[in-house]
Biopython code that builds the backbone (N, CA, C, O; Angstrom):
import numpy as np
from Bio.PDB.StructureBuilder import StructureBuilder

atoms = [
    (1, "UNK", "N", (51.855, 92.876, 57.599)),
    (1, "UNK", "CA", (51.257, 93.415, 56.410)),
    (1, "UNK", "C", (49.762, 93.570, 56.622)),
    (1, "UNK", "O", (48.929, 92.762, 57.036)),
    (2, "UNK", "N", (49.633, 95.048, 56.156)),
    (2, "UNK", "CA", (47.864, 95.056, 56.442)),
    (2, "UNK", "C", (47.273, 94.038, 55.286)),
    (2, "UNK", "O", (47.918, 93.854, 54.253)),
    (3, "UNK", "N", (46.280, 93.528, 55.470)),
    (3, "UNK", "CA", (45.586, 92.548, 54.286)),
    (3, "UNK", "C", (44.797, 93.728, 53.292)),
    (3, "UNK", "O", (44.716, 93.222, 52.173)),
    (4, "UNK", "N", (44.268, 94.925, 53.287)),
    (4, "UNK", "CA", (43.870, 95.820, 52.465)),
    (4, "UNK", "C", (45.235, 96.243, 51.728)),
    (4, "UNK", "O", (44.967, 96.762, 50.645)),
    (5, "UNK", "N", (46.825, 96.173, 52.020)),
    (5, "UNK", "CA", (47.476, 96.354, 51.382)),
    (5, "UNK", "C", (47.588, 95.726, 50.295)),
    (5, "UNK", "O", (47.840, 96.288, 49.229)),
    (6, "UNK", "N", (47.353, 94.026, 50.475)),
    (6, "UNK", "CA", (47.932, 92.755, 49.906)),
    (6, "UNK", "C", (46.354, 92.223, 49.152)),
    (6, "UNK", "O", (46.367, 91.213, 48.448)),
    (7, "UNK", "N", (44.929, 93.064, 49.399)),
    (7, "UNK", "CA", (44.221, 92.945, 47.970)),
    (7, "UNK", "C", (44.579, 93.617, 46.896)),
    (7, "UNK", "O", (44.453, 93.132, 45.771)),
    (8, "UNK", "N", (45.119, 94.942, 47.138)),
    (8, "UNK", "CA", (45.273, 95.543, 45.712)),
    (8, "UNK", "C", (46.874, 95.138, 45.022)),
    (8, "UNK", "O", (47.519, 95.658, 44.111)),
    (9, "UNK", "N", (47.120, 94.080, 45.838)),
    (9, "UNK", "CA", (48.713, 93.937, 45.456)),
    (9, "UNK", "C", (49.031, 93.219, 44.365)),
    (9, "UNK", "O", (48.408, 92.158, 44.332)),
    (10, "UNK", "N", (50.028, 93.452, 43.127)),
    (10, "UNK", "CA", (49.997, 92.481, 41.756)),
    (10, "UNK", "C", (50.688, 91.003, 42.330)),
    (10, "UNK", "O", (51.116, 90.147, 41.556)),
    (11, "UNK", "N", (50.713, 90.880, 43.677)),
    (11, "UNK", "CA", (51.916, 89.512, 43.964)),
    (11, "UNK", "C", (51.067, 88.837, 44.901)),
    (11, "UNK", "O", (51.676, 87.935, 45.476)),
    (12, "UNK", "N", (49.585, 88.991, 45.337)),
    (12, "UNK", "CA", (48.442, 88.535, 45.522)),
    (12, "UNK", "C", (47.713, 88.062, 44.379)),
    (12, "UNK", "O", (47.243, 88.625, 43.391)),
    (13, "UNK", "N", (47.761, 86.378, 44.951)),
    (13, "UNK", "CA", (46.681, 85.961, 43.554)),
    (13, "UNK", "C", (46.288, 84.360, 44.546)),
    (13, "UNK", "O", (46.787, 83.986, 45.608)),
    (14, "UNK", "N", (45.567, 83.913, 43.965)),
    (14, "UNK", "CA", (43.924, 83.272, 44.118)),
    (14, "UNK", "C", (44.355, 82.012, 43.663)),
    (14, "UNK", "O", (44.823, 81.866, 42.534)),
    (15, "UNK", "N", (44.140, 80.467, 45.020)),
    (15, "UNK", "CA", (44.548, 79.051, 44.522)),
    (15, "UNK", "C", (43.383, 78.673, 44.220)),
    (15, "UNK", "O", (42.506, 78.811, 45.072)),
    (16, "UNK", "N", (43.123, 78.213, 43.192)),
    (16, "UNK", "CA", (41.602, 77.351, 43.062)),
    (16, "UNK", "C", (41.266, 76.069, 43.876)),
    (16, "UNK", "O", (40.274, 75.893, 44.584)),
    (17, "UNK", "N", (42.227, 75.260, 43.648)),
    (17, "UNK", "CA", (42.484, 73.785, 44.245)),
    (17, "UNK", "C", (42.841, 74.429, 46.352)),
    (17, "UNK", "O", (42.116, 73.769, 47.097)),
    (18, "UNK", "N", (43.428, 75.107, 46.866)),
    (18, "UNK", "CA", (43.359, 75.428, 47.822)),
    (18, "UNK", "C", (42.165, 76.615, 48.704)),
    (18, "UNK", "O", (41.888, 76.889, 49.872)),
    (19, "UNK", "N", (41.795, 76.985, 47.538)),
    (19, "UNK", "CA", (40.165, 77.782, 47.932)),
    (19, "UNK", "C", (40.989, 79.013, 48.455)),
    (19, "UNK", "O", (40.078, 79.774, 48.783)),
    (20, "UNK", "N", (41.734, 79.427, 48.629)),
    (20, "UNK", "CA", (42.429, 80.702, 49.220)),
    (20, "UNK", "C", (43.834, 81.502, 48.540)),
    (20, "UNK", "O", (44.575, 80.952, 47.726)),
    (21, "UNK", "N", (44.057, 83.145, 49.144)),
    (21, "UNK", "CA", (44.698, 83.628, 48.549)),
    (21, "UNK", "C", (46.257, 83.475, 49.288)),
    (21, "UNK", "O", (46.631, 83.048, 50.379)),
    (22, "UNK", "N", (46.901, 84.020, 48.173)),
    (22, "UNK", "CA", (48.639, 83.709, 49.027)),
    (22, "UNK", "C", (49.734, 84.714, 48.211)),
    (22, "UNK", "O", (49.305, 84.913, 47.074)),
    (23, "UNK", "N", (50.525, 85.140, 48.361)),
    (23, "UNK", "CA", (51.101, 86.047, 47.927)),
    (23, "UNK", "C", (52.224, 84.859, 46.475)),
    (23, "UNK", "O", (52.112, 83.659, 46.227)),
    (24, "UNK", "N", (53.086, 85.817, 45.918)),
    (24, "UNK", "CA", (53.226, 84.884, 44.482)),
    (24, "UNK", "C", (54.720, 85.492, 44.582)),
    (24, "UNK", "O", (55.439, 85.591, 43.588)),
    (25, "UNK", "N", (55.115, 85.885, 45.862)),
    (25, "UNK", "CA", (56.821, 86.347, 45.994)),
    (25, "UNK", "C", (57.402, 85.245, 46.523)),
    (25, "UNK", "O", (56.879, 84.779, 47.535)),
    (26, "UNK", "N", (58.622, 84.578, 45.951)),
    (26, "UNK", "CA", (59.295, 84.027, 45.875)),
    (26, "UNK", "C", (60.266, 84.578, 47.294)),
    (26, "UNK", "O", (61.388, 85.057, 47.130)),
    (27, "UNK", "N", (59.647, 84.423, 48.641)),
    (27, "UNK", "CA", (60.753, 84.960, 49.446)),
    (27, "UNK", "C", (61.310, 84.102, 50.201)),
    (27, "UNK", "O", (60.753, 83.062, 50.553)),
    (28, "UNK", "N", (62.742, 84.524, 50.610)),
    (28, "UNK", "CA", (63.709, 83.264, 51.784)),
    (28, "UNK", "C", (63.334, 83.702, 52.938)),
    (28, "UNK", "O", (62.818, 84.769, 53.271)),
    (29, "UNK", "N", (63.653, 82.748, 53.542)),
    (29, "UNK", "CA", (63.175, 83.058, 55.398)),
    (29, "UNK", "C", (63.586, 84.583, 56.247)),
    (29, "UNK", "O", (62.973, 85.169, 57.140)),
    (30, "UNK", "N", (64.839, 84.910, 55.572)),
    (30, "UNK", "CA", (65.574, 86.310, 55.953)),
    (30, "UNK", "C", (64.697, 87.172, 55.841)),
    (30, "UNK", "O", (64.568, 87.924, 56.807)),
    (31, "UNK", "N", (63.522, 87.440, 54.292)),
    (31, "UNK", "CA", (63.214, 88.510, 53.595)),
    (31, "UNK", "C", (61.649, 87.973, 54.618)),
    (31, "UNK", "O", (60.965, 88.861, 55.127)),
    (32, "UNK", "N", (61.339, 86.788, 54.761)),
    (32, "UNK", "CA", (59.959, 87.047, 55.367)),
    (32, "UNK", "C", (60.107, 87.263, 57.098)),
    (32, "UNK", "O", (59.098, 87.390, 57.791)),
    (33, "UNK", "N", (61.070, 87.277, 57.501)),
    (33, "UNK", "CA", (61.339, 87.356, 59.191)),
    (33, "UNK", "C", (61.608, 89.128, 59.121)),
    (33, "UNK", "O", (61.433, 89.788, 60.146)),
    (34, "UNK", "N", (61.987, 89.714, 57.985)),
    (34, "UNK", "CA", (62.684, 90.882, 57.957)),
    (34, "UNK", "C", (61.305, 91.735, 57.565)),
    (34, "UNK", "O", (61.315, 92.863, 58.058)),
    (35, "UNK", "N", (59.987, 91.383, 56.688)),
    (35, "UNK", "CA", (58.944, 91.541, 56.617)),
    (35, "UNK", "C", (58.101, 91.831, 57.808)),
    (35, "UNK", "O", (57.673, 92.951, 58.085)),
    (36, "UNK", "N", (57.839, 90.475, 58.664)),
    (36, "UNK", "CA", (57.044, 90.230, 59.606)),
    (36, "UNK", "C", (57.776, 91.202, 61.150)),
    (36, "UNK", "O", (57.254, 92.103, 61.808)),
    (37, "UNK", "N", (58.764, 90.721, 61.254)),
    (37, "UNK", "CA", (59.654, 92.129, 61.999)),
    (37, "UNK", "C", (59.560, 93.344, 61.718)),
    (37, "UNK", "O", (60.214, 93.824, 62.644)),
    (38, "UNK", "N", (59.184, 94.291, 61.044)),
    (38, "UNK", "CA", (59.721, 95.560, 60.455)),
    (38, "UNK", "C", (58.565, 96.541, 61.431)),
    (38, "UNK", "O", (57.561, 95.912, 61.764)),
    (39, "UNK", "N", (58.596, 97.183, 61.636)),
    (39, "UNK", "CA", (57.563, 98.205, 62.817)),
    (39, "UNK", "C", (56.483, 99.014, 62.110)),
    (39, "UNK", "O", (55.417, 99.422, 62.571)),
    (40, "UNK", "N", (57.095, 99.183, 60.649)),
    (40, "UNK", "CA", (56.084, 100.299, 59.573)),
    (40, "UNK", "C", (55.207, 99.195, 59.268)),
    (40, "UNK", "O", (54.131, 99.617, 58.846)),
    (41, "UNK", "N", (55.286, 97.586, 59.341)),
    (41, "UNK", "CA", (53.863, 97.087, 58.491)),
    (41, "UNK", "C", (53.626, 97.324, 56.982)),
    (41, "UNK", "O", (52.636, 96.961, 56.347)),
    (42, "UNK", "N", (54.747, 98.022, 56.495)),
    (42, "UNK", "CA", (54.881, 97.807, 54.978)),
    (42, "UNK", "C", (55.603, 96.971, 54.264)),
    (42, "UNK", "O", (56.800, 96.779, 54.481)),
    (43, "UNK", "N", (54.834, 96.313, 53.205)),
    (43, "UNK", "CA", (55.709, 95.704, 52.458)),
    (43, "UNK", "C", (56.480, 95.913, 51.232)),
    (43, "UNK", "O", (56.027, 96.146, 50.111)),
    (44, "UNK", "N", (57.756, 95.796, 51.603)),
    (44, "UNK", "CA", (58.687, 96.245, 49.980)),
    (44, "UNK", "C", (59.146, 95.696, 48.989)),
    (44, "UNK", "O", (60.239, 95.542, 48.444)),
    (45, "UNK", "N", (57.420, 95.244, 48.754)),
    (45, "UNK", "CA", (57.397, 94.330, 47.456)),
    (45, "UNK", "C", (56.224, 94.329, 46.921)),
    (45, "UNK", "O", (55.753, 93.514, 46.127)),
    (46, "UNK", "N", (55.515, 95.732, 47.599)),
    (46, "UNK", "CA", (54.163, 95.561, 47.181)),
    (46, "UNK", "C", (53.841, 96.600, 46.001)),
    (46, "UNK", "O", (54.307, 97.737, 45.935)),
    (47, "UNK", "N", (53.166, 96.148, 45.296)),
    (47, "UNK", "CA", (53.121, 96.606, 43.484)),
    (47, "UNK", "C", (51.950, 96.911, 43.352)),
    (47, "UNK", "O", (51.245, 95.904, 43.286)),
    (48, "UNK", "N", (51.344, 97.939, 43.274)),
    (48, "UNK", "CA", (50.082, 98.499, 43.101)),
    (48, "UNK", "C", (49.188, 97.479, 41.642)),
    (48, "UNK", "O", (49.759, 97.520, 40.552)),
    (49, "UNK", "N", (48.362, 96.963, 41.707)),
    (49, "UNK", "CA", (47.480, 96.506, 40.442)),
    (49, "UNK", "C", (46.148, 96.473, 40.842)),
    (49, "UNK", "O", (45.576, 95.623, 41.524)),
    (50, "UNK", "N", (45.612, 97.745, 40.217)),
    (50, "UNK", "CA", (44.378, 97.846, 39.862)),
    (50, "UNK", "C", (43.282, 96.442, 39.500)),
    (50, "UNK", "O", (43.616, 95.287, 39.235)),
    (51, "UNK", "N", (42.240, 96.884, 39.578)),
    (51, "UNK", "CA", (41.260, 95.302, 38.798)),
    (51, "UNK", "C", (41.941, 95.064, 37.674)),
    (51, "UNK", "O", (42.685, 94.095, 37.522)),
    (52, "UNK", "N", (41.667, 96.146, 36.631)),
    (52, "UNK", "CA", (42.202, 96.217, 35.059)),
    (52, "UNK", "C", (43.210, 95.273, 35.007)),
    (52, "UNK", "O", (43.041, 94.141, 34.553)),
    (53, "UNK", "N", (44.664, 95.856, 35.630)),
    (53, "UNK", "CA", (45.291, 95.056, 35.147)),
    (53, "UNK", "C", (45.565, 93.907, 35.976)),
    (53, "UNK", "O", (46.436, 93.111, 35.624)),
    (54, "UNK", "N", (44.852, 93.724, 37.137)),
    (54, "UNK", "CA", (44.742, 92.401, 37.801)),
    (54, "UNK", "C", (43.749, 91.293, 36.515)),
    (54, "UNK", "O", (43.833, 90.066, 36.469)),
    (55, "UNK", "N", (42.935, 92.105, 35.664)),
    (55, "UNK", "CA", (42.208, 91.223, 34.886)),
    (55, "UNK", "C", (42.891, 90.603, 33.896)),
    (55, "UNK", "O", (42.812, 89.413, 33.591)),
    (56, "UNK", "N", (43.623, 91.512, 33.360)),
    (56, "UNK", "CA", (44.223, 91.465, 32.245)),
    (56, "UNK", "C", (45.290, 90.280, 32.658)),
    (56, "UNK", "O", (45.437, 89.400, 31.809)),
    (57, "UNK", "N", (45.926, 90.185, 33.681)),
    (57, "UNK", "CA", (46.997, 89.222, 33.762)),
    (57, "UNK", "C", (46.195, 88.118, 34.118)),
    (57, "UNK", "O", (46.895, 87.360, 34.790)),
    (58, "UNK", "N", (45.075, 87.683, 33.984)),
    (58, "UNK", "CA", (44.376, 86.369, 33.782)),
    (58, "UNK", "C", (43.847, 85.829, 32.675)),
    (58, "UNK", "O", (43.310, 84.723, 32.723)),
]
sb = StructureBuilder()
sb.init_structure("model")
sb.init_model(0)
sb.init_chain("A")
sb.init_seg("    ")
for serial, (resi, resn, name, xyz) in enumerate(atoms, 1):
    if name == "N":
        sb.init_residue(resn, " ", resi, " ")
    sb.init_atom(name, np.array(xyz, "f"), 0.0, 1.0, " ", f" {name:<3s}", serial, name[0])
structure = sb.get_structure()
């Protein structure tokens, strides 16, 4: 996954207590080996969110 994909992503979000970001998908080992494997580098779970409504869901 490019990391410019996974800032504008709504399933990217921010640990306070860990100082860093981490994705907020609930995935099994299949779906992240099937991720990290895949040749396109896209992820099919990635959800476009703007600032706006990245704000708004805080």
């Amino acid at each position: 996954m490019f990391s410019t994909e996974c800032d504008s992503c709504w399933h990217y979000d921010y640990d306070e207590e860990l100082d860093e970001y981490y994705c907020t998908m609930d995935l099994d080992e299949d779906e992240v080996y099937r991720i990290l494997s895949s040749r396109s580098q896209h992820c099919p779970f990635y959800r476009q969110g703007d600032d706006y409504t990245l704000a708004r869901r805080q």
